[in-house]
Structure formats: structure tokens, C-alpha cells
BADREN-727118 format. One record per atom (N, C-alpha, C, CB): residue number from 0; residue in one letter; chain; z, y, x. Coordinates in Angstrom, 2 decimals. Glycine has a CB too. Example, Ala and Ser with C-alpha at 12.3 -4.5 7.8 and 13.67 -1.06 7.14 Angstrom:
<rs>
<r 0, "A", "A", <7.80, -5.69, 13.19>>
<r 0, "A", "A", <7.80, -4.50, 12.30>>
<r 0, "A", "A", <7.80, -3.30, 13.20>>
<r 0, "A", "A", <9.05, -4.47, 11.31>>
<r 1, "S", "A", <7.08, -2.25, 12.85>>
<r 1, "S", "A", <7.14, -1.06, 13.67>>
<r 1, "S", "A", <7.87, 0.03, 12.90>>
<r 1, "S", "A", <5.72, -0.60, 14.08>>
</rs>
This chain:
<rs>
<r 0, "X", "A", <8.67, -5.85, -17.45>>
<r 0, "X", "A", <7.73, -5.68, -16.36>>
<r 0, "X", "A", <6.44, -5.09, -16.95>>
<r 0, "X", "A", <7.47, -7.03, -15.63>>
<r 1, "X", "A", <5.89, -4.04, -16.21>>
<r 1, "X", "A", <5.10, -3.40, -16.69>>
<r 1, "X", "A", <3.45, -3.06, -16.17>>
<r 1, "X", "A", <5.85, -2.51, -16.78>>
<r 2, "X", "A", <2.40, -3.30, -16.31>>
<r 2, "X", "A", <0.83, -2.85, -15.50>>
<r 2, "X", "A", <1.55, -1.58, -14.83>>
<r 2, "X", "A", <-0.88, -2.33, -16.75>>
<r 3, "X", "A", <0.74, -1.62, -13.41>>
<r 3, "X", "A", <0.78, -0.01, -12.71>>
<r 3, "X", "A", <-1.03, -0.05, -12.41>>
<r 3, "X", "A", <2.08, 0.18, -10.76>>
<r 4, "X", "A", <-1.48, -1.24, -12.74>>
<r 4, "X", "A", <-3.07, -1.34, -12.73>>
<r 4, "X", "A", <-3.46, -2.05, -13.58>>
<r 4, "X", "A", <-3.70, -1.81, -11.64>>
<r 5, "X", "A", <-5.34, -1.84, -13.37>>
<r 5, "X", "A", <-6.00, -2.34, -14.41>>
<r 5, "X", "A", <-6.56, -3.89, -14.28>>
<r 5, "X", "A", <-7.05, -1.40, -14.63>>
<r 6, "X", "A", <-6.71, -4.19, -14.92>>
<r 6, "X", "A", <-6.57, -6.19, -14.58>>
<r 6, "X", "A", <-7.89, -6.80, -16.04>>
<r 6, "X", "A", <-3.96, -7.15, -15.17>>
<r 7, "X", "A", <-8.27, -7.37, -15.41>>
<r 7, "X", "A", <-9.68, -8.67, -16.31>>
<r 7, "X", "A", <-8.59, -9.84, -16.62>>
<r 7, "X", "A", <-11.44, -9.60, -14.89>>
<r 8, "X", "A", <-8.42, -10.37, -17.71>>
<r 8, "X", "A", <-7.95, -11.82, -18.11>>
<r 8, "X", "A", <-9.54, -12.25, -18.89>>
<r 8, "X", "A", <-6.26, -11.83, -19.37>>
<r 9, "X", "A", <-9.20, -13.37, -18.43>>
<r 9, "X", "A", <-10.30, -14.44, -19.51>>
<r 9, "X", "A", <-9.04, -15.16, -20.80>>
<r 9, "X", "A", <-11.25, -16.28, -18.17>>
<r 10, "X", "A", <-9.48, -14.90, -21.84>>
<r 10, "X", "A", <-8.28, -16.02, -22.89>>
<r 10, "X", "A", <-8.93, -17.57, -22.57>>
<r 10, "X", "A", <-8.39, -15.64, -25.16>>
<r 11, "X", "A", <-8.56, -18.37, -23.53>>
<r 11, "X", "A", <-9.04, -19.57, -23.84>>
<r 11, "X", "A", <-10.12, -20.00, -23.71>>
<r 11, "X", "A", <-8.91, -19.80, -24.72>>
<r 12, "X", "A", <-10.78, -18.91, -24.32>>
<r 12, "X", "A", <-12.08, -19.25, -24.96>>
<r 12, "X", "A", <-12.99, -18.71, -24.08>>
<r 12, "X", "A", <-12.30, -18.73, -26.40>>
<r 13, "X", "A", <-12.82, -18.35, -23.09>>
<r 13, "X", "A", <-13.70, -17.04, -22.13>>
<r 13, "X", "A", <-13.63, -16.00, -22.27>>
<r 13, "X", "A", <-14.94, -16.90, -22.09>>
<r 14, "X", "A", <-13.22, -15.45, -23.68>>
<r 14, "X", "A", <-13.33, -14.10, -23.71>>
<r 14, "X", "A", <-12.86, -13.00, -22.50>>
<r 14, "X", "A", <-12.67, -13.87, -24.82>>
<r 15, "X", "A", <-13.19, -12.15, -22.24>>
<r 15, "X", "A", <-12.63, -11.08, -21.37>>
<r 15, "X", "A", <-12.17, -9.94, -21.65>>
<r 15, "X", "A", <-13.32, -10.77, -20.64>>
<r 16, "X", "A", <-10.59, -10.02, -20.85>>
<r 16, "X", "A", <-9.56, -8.72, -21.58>>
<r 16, "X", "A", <-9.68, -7.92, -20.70>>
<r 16, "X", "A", <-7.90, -8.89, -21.87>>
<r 17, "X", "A", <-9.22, -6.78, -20.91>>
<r 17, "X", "A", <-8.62, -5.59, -19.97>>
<r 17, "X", "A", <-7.55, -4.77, -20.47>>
<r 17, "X", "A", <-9.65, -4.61, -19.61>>
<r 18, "X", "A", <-6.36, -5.18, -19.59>>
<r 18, "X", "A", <-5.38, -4.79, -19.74>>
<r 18, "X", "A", <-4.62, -3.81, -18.59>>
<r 18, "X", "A", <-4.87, -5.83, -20.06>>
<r 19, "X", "A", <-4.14, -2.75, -18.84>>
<r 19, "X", "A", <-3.41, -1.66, -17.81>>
<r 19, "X", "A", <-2.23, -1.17, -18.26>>
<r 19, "X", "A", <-4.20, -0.40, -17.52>>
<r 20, "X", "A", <-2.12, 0.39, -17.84>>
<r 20, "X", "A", <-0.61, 0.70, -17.29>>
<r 20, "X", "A", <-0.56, 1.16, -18.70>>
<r 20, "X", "A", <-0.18, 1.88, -15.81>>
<r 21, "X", "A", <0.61, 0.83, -19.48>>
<r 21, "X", "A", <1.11, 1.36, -20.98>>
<r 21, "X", "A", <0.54, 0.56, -22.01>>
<r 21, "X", "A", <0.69, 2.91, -21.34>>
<r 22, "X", "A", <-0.24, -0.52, -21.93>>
<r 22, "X", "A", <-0.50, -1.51, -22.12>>
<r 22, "X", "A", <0.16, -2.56, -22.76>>
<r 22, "X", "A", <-0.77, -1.68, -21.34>>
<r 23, "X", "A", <0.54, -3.19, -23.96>>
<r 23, "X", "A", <0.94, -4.45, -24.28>>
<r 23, "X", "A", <0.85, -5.80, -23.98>>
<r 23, "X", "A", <0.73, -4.48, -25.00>>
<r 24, "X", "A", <1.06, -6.48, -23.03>>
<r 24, "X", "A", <0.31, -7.40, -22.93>>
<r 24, "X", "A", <0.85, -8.78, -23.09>>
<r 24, "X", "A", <-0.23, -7.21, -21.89>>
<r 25, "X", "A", <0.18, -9.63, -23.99>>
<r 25, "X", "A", <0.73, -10.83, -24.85>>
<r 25, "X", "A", <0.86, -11.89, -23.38>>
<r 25, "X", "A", <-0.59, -11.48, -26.39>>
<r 26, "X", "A", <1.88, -12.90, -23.72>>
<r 26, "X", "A", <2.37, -13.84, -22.75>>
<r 26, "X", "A", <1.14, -14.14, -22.14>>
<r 26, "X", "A", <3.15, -15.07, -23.27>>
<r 27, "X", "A", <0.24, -15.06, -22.97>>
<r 27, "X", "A", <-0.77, -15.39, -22.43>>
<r 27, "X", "A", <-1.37, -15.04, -21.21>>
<r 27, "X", "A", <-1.37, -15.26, -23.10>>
<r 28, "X", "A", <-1.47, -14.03, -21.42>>
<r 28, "X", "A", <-2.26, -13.07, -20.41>>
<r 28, "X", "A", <-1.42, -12.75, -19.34>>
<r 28, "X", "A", <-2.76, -11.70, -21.03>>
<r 29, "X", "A", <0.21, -12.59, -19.28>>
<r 29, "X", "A", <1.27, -12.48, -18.02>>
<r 29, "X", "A", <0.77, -13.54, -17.81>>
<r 29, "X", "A", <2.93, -12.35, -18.04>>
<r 30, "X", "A", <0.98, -14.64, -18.16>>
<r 30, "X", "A", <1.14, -16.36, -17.11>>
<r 30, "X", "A", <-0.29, -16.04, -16.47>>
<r 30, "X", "A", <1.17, -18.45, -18.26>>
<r 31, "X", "A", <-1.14, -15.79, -16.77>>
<r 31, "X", "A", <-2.62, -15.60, -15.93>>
<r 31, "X", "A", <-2.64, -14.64, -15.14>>
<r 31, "X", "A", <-3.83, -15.32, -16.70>>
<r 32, "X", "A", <-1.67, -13.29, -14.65>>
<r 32, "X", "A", <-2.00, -12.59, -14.07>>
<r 32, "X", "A", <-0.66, -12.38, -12.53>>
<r 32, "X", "A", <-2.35, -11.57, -15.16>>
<r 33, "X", "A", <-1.30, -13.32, -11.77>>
<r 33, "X", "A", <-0.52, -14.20, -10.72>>
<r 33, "X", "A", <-0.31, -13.04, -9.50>>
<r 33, "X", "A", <-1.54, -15.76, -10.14>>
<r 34, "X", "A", <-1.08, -11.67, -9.39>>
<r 34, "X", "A", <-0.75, -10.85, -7.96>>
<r 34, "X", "A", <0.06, -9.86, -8.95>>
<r 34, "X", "A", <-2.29, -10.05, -6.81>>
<r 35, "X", "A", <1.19, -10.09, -7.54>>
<r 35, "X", "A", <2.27, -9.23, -7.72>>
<r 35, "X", "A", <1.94, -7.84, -7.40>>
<r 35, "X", "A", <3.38, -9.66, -6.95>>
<r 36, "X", "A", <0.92, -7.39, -7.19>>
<r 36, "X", "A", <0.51, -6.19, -6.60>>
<r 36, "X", "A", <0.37, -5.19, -8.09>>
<r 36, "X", "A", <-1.03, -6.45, -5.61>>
<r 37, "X", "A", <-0.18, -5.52, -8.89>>
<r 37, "X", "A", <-0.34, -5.01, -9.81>>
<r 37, "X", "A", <0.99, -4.64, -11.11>>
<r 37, "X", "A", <-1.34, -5.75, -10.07>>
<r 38, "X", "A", <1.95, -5.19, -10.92>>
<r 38, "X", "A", <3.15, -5.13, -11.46>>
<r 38, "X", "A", <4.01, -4.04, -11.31>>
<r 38, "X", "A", <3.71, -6.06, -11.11>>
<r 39, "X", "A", <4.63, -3.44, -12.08>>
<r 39, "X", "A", <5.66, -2.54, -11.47>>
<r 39, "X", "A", <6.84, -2.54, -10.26>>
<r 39, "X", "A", <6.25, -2.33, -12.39>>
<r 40, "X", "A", <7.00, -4.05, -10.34>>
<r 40, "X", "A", <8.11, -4.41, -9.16>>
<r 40, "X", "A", <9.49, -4.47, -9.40>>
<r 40, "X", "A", <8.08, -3.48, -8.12>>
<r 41, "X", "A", <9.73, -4.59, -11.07>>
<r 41, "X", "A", <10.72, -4.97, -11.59>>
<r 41, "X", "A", <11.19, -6.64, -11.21>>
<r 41, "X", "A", <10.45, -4.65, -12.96>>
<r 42, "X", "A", <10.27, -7.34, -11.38>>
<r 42, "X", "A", <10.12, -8.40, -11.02>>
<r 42, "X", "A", <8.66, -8.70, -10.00>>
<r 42, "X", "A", <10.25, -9.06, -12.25>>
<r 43, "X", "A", <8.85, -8.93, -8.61>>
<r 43, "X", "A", <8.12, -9.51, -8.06>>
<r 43, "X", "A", <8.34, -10.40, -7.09>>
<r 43, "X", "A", <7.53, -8.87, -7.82>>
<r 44, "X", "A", <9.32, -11.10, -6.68>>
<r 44, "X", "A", <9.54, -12.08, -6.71>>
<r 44, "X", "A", <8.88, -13.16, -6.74>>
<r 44, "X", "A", <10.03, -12.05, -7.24>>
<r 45, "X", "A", <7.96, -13.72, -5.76>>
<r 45, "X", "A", <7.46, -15.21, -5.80>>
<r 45, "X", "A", <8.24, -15.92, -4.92>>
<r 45, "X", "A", <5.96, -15.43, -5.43>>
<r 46, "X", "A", <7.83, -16.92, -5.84>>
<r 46, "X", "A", <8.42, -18.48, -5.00>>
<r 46, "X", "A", <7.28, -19.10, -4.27>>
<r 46, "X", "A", <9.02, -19.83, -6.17>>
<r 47, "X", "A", <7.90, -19.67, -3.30>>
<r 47, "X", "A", <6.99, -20.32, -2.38>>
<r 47, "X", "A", <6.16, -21.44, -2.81>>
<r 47, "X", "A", <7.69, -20.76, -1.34>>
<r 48, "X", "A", <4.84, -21.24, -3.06>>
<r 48, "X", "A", <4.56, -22.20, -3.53>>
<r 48, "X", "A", <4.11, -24.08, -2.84>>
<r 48, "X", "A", <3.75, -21.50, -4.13>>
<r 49, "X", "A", <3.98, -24.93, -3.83>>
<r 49, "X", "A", <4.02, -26.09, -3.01>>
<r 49, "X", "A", <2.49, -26.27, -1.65>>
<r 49, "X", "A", <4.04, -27.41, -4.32>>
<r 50, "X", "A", <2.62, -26.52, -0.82>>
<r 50, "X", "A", <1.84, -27.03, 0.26>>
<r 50, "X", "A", <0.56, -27.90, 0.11>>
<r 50, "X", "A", <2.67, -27.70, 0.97>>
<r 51, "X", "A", <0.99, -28.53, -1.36>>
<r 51, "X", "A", <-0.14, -29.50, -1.78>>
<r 51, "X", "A", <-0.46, -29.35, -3.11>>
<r 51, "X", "A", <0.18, -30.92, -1.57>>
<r 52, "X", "A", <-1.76, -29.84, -3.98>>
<r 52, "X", "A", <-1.43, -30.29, -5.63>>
<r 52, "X", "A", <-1.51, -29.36, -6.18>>
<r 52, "X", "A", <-0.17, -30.85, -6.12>>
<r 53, "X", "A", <-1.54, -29.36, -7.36>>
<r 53, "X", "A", <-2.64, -28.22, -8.32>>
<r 53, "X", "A", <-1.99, -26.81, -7.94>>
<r 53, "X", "A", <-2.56, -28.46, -10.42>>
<r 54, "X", "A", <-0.64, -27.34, -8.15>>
<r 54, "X", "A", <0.32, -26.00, -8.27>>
<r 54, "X", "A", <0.71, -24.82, -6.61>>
<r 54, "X", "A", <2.04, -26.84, -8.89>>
<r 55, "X", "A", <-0.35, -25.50, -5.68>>
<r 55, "X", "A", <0.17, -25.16, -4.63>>
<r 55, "X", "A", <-1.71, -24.56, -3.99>>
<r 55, "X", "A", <1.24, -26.63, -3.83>>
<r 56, "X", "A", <-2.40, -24.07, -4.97>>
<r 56, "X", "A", <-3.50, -23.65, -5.12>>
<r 56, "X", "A", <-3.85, -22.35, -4.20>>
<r 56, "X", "A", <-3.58, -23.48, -6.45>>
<r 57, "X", "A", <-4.77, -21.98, -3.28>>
<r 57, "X", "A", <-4.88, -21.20, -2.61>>
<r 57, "X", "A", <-4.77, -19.74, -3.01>>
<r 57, "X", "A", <-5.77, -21.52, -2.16>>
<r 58, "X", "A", <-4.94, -19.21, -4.66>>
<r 58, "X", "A", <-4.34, -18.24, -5.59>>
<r 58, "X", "A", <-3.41, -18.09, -5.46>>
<r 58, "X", "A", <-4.35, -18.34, -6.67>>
<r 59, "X", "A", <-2.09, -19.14, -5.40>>
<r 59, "X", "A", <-0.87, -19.16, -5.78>>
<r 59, "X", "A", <-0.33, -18.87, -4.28>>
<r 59, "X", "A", <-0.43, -20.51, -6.61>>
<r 60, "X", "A", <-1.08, -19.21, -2.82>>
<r 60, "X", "A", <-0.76, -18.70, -1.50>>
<r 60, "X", "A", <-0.98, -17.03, -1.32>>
<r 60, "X", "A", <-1.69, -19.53, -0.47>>
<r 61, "X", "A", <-2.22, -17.19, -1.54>>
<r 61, "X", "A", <-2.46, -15.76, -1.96>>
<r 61, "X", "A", <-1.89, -14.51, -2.60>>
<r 61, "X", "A", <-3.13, -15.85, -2.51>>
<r 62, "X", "A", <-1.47, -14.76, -3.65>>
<r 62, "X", "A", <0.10, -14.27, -4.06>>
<r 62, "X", "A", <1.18, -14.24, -3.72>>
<r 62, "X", "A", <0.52, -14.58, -4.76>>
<r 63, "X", "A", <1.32, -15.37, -3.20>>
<r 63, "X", "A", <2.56, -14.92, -2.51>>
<r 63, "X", "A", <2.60, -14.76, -0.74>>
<r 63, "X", "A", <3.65, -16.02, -2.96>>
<r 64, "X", "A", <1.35, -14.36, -0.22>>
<r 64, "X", "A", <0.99, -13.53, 0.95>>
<r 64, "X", "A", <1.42, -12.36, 0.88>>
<r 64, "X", "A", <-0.27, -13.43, 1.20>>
<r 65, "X", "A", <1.11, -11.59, -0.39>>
<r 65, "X", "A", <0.62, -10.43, -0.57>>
<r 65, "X", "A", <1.73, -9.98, -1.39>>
<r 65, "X", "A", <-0.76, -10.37, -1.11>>
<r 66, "X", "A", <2.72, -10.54, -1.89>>
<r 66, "X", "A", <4.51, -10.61, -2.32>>
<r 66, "X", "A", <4.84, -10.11, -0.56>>
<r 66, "X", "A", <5.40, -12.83, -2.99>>
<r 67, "X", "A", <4.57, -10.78, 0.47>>
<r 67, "X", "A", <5.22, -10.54, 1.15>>
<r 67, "X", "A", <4.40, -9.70, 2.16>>
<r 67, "X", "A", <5.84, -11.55, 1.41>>
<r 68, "X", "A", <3.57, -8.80, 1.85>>
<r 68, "X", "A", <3.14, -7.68, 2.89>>
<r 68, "X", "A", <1.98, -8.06, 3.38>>
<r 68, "X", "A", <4.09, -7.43, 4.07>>
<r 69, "X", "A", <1.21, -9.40, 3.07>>
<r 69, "X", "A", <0.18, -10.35, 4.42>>
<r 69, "X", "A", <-0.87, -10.18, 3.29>>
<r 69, "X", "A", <0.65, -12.49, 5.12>>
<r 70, "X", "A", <-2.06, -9.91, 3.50>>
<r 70, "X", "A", <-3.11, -9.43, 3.13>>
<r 70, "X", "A", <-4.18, -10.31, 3.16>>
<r 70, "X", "A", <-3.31, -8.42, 3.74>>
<r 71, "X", "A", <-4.40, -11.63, 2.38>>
<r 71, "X", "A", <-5.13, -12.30, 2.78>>
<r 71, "X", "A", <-7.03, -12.14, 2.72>>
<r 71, "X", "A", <-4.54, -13.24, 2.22>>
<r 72, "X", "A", <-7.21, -12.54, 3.59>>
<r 72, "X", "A", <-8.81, -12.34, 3.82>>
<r 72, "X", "A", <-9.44, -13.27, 2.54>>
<r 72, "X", "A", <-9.41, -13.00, 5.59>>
<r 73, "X", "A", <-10.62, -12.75, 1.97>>
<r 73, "X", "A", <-11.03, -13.23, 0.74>>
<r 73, "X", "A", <-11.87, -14.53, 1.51>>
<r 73, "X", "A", <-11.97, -12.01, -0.29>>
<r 74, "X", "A", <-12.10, -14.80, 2.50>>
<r 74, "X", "A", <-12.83, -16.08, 2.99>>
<r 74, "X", "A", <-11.48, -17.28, 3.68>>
<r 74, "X", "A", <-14.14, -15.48, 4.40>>
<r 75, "X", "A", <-10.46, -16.89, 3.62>>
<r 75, "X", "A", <-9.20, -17.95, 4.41>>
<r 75, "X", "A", <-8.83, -18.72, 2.98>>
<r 75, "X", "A", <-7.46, -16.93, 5.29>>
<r 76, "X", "A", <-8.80, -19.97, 3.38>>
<r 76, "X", "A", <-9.04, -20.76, 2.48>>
<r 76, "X", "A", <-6.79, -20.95, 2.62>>
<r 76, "X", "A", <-10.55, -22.26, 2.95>>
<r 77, "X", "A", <-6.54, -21.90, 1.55>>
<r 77, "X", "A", <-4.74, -22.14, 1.97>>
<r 77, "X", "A", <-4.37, -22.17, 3.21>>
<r 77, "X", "A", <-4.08, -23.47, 1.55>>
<r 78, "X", "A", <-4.80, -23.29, 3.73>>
<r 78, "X", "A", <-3.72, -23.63, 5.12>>
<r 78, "X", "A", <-4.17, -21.92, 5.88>>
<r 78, "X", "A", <-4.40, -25.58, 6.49>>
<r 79, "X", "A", <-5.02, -21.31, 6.08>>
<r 79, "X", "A", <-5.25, -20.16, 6.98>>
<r 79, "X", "A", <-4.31, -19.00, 6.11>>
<r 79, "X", "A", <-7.08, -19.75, 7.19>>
<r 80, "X", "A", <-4.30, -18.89, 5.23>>
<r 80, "X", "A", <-2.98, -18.10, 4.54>>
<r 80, "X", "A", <-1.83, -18.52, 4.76>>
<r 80, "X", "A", <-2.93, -18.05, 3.16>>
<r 81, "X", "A", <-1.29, -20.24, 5.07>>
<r 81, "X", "A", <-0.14, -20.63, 5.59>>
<r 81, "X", "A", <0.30, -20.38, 6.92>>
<r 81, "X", "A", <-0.10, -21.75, 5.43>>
<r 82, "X", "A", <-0.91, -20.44, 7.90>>
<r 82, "X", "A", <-0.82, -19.87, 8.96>>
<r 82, "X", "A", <-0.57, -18.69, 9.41>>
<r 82, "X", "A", <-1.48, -20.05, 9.31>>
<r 83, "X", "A", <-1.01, -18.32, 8.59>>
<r 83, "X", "A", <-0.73, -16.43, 8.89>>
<r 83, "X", "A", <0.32, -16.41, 7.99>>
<r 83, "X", "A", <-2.14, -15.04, 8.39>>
<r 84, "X", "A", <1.23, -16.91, 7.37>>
<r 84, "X", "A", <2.02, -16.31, 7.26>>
<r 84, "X", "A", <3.55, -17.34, 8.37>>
<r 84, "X", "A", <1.96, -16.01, 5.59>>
<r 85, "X", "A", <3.14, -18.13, 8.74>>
<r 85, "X", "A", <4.18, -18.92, 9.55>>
<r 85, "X", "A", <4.14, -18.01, 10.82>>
<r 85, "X", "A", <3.77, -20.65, 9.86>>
<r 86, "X", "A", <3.31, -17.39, 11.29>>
<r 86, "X", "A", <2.65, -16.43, 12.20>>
<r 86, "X", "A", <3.65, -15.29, 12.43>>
<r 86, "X", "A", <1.27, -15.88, 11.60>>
<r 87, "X", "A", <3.56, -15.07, 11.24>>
<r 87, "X", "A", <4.76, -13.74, 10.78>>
<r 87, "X", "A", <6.02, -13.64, 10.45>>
<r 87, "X", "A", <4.53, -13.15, 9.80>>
<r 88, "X", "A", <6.56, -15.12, 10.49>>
<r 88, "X", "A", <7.94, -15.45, 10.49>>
<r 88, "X", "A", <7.99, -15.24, 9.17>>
<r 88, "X", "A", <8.94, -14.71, 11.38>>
<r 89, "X", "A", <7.68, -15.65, 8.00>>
<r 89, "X", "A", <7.64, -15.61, 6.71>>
<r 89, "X", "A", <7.37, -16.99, 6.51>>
<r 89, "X", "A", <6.73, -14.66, 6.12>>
<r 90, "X", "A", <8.68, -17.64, 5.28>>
<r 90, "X", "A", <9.02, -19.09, 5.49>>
<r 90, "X", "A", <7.72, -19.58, 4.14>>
<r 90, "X", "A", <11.12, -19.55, 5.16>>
<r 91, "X", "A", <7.65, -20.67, 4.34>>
<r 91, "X", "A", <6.37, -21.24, 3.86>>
<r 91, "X", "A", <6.49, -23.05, 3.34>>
<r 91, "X", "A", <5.24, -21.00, 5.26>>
<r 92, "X", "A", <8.00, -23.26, 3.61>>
<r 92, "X", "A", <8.79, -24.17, 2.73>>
<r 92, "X", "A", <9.89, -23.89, 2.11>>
<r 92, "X", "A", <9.12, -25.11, 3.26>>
</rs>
């Protein structure tokens, strides 16, 4: 899977990366870079994430809004990204 864009990671420590298209980019920095938009689309593929709890984080709705075509507004907090996408017949358990 490959950058088709240009992307900011923070590492560990704060530092700030920039990584793009032809680009190497160490694991680290995949597990941090959560929109599928920016990917080639070899793999994009999200899973639905959970409804509640760390892992079910309004980022992680957000992503996978936008996996599936729904464009979320930068002020809709989770449940209004769940809504809009239950809205759209796009499953959300």
C-alpha cells in the first residue's frame, strides 16, 4: 500500500514527519495514518468501528465515513457521523 498524498505524522516524541507518494514509510507511521483517502486503495477497507471506548473514537468514525463516500463535517462530533451514516443505509454495527 502506497501514499497518493502528502500526510504530517507526529513520532513518539512529537517530532513531525512528512511523508508522500514514493515515499517509504516505517510501520510506525502506517498505524498513525487512519484516512483511507490518502492511500492508494490497495487496501482500504475499514472495519466498523466500536460505538463506544477508546477504540471507537470519533477519528476512527471519521474514517470510516469517508471509506464509505460520507464526508464528515469537521464540527460533527461521533454519534452525528453515526447518524449520517445510518441515514445512508451504511451499516454502523
Amino acid at each position: 500500500m502506497a501514499l497518493i498524498a502528502f500526510v504530517h505524522v507526529a513520532d513518539e516524541n512529537g517530532t513531525a514527519h512528512v511523508f508522500g507518494p514514493g515515499d517509504s514509510v516505517p510501520e510506525w507511521a502506517r498505524k498513525k495514518i487512519t484516512n483511507p483517502t490518502v492511500w492508494d486503495g490497495e487496501s482500504t477497507k475499514v472495519e466498523v468501528p466500536p460505538q463506544a471506548g477508546p477504540k471507537g473514537g470519533r477519528d476512527k468514525w471519521a474514517a470510516y465515513a469517508a471509506a464509505n463516500g460520507v464526508a464528515a463535517d469537521a464540527e460533527w462530533k461521533r454519534d452525528d457521523i453515526i447518524e449520517a451514516l445510518e441515514a445512508r443505509g451504511i451499516p454502523v454495527v
